[in-house]
C-alpha positions as CSV (number, residue, x, y, z in Angstrom):
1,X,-4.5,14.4,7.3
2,X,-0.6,14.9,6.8
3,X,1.4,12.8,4.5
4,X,2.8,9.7,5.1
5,X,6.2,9.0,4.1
6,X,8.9,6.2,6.1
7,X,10.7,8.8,7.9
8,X,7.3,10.2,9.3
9,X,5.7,7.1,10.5
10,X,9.4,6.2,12.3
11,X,9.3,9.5,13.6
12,X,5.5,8.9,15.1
13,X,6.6,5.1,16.3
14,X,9.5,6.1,18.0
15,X,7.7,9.3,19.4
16,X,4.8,6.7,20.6
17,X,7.3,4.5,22.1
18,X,8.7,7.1,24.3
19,X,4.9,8.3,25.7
20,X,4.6,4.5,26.0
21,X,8.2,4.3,28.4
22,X,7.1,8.0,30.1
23,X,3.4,6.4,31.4
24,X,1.6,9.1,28.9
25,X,-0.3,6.5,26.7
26,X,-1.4,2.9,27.5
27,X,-0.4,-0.4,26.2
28,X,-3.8,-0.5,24.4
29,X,-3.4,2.8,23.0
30,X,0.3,1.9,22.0
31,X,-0.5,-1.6,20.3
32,X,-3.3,0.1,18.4
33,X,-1.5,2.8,17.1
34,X,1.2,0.1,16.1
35,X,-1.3,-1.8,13.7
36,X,-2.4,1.2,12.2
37,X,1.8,1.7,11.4
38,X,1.9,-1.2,10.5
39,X,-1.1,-1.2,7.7
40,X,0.6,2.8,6.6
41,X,3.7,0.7,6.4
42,X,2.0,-2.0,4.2
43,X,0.7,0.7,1.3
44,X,4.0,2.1,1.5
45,X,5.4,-1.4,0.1
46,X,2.2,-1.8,-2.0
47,X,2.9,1.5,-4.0
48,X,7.5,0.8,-3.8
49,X,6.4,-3.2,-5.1
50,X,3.6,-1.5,-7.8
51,X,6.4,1.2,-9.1
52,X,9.0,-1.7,-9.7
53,X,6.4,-3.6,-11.2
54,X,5.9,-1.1,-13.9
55,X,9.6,0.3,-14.4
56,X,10.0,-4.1,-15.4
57,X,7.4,-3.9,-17.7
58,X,8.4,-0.6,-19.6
59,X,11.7,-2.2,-19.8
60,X,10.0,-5.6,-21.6
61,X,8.0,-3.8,-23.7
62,X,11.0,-1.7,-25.2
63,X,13.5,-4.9,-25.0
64,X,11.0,-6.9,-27.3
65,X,9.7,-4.5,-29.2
66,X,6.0,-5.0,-28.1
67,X,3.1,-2.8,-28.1
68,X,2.8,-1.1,-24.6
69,X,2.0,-3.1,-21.6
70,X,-0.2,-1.4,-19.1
71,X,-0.6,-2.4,-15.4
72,X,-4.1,-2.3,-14.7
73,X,-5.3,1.1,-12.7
74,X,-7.8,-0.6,-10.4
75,X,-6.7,2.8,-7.5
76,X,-9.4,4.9,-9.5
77,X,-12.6,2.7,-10.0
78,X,-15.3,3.2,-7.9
79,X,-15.9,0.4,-5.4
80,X,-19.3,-1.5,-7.0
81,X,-20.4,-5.1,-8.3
82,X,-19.7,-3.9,-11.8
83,X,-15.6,-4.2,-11.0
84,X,-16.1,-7.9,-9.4
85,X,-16.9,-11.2,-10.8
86,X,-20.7,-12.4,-10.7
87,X,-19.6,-15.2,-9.5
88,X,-16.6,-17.1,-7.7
89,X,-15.6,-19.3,-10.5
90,X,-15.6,-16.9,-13.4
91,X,-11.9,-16.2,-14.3
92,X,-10.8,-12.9,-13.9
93,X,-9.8,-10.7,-17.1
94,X,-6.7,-8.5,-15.4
């Protein structure tokens, strides 16, 4: 798997959309590969929006002179019913 940056996945859509113009890929294959752009795209955000997020609360923390606030690292938990609410209603402790 190569990383991912923007400039890579425009490279890869605009490379797509010329195979898609030329004949060499199908519609199918072209809105398919689009999606799967589009959800790269979306982590891309997800990590920019989660960096900003962090860089405001350093700079709250040191502007009030409060303990350190810490963004939750849910990236490196393992995916089990231990990390989920038993049930709907119970609040959520983030």
């Amino acid at each position: 798997m190569q990383p991912v940056n923007t400039k890579s996945l425009l490279t890869f859509i605009f490379s797509q959309m010329e195979k898609l113009d030329k004949g060499e890929i199908t519609n199918e294959t072209a809105c398919a590969q689009a999606k799967l752009a589009s959800q790269a795209n979306n982590v891309l955000n997800y990590e920019l929006k989660r960096t900003i997020v962090q860089i405001k609360m350093q700079e709250i923390g040191a502007t009030h002179d409060a303990t350190e606030i810490r963004l939750r690292e849910i990236e490196s938990k393992p995916l089990n019913d231990e990390n989920f609410p038993k049930l709907i209603n119970q609040p959520i402790n983030l």
